[in-house]
Residue frames relative to the residue before (quaternion, step in Angstrom):
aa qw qx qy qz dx dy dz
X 1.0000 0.0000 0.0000 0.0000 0.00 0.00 0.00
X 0.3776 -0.8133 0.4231 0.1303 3.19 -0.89 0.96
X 0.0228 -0.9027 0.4212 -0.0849 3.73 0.11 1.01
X 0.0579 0.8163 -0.5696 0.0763 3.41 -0.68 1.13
X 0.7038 -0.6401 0.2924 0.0970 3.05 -1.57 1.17
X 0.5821 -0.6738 0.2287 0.3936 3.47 -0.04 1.34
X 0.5718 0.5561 -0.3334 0.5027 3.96 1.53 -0.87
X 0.6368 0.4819 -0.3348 0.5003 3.88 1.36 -0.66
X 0.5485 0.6056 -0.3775 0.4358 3.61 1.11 -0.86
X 0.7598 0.5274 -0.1564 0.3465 3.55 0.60 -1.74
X 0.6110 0.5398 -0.2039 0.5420 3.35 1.79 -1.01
X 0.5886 0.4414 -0.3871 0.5558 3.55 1.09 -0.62
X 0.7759 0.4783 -0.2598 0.3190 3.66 0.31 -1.20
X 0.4806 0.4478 -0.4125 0.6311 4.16 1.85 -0.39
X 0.7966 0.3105 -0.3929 0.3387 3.74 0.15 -0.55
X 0.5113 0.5681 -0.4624 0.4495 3.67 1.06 0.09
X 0.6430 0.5451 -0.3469 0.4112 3.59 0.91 -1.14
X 0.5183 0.6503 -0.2886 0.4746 3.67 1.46 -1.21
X 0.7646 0.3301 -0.2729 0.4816 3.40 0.18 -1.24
X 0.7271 0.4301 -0.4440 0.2987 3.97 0.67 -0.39
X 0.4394 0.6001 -0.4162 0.5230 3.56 2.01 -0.50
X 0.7146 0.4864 -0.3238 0.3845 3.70 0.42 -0.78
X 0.5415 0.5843 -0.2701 0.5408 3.60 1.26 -0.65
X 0.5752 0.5126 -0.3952 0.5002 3.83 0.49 -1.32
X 0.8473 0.4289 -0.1973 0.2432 3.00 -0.22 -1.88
X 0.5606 0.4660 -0.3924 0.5609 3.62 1.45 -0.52
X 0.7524 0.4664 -0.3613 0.2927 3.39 0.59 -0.65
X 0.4525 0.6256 -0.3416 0.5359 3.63 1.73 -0.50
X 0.8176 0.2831 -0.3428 0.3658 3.20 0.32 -1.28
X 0.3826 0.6915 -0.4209 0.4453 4.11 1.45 -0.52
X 0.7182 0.4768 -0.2136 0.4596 3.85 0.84 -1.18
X 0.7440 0.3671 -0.3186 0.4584 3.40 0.60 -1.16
X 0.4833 0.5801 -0.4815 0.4450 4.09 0.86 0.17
X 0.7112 0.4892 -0.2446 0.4416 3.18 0.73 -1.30
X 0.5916 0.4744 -0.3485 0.5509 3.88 0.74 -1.18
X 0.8454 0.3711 -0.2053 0.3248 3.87 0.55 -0.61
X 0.1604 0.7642 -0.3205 0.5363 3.18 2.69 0.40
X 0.3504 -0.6206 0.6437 0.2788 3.17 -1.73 -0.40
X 0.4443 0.7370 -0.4260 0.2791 3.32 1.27 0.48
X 0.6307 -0.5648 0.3244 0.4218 2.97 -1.34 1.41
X 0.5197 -0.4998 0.5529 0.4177 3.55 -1.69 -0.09
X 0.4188 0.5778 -0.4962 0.4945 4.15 0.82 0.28
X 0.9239 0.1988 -0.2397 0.2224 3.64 0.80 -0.64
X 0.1031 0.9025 -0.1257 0.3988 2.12 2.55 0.17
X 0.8139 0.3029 0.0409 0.4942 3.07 0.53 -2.24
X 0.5458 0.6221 -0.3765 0.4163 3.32 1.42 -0.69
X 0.7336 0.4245 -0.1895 0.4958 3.67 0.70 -1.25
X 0.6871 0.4557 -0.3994 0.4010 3.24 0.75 -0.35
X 0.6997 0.4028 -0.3060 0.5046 3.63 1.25 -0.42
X 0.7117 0.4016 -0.3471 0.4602 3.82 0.64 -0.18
X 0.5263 0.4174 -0.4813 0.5631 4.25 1.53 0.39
X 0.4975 0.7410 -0.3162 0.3215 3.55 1.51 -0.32
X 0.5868 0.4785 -0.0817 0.6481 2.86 1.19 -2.10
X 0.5343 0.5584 -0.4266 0.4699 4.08 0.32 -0.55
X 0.9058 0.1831 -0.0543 0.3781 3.37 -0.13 -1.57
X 0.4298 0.6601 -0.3244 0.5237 3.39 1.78 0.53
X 0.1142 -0.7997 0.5363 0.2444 3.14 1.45 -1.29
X 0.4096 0.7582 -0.4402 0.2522 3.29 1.18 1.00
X 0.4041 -0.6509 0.4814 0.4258 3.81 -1.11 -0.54
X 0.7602 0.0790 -0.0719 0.6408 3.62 0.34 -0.21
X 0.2550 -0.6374 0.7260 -0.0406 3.41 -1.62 0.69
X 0.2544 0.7629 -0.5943 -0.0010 3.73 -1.85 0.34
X 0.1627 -0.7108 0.6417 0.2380 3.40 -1.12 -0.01
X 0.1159 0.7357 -0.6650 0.0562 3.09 -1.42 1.19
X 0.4372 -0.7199 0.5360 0.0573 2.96 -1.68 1.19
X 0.2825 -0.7603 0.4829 0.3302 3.76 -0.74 0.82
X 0.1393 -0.7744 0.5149 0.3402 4.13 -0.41 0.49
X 0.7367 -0.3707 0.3082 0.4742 3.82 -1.40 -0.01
X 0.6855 0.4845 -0.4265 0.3370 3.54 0.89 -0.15
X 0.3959 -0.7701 0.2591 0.4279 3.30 1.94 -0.67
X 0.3019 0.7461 -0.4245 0.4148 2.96 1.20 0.45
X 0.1216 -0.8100 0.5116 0.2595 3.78 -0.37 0.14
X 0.3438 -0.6696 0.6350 0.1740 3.34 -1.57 0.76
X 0.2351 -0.6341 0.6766 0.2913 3.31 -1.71 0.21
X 0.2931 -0.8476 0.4221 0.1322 3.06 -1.10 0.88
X 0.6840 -0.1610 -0.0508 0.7096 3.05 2.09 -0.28
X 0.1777 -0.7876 0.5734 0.1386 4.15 -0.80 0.31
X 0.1255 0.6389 -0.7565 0.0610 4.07 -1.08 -0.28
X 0.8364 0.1545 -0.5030 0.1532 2.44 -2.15 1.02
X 0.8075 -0.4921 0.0655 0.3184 3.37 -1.20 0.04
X 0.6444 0.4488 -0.3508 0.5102 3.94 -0.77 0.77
X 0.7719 0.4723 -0.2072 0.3718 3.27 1.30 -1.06
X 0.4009 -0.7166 0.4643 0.3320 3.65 -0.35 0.97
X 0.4324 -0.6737 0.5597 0.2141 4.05 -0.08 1.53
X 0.1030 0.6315 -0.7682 0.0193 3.51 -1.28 0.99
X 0.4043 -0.7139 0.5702 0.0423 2.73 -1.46 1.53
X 0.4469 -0.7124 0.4984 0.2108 4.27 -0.28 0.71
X 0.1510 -0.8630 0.4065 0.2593 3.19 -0.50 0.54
């Protein structure tokens, strides 16, 4: 069994937090080009949910909106299981 010392535990666990602050921030800054692009809001939403699902370490991402009837809408989805709706 393989057994490491609580100062090795803590050192793994500041340099994991590091790499996920480093990750946000590329991803923020990856977003604020795009938002300041001429890209459509389809790709917009597309990157913003699949660096999401990335740094989420999720399978499937989406954005939905509630309308005045309350019903909810997807407005776009990505990744895996999830049937991908594309915004128009």
């Amino acid at each position: 069994m393989l057994s490491m010392s609580n100062r090795s535990i803590n050192a793994q666990s500041d340099l994991f937090k590091s790499l996920r602050i480093e990750e946000i921030d590329q991803l923020l800054n990856e977003l604020e080009e795009l938002a300041l692009s001429s890209a459509s809001r389809q790709k917009f939403l597309s990157v913003l949910l699949d660096r999401t699902r990335f740094l989420l370490d999720a399978h499937g991402a989406s954005v939905v909106i509630q309308a005045a009837s309350g019903q909810w809408l997807t407005l776009c989805a990505v990744g895996d299981g999830v049937q991908e709706t594309p915004i128009d």
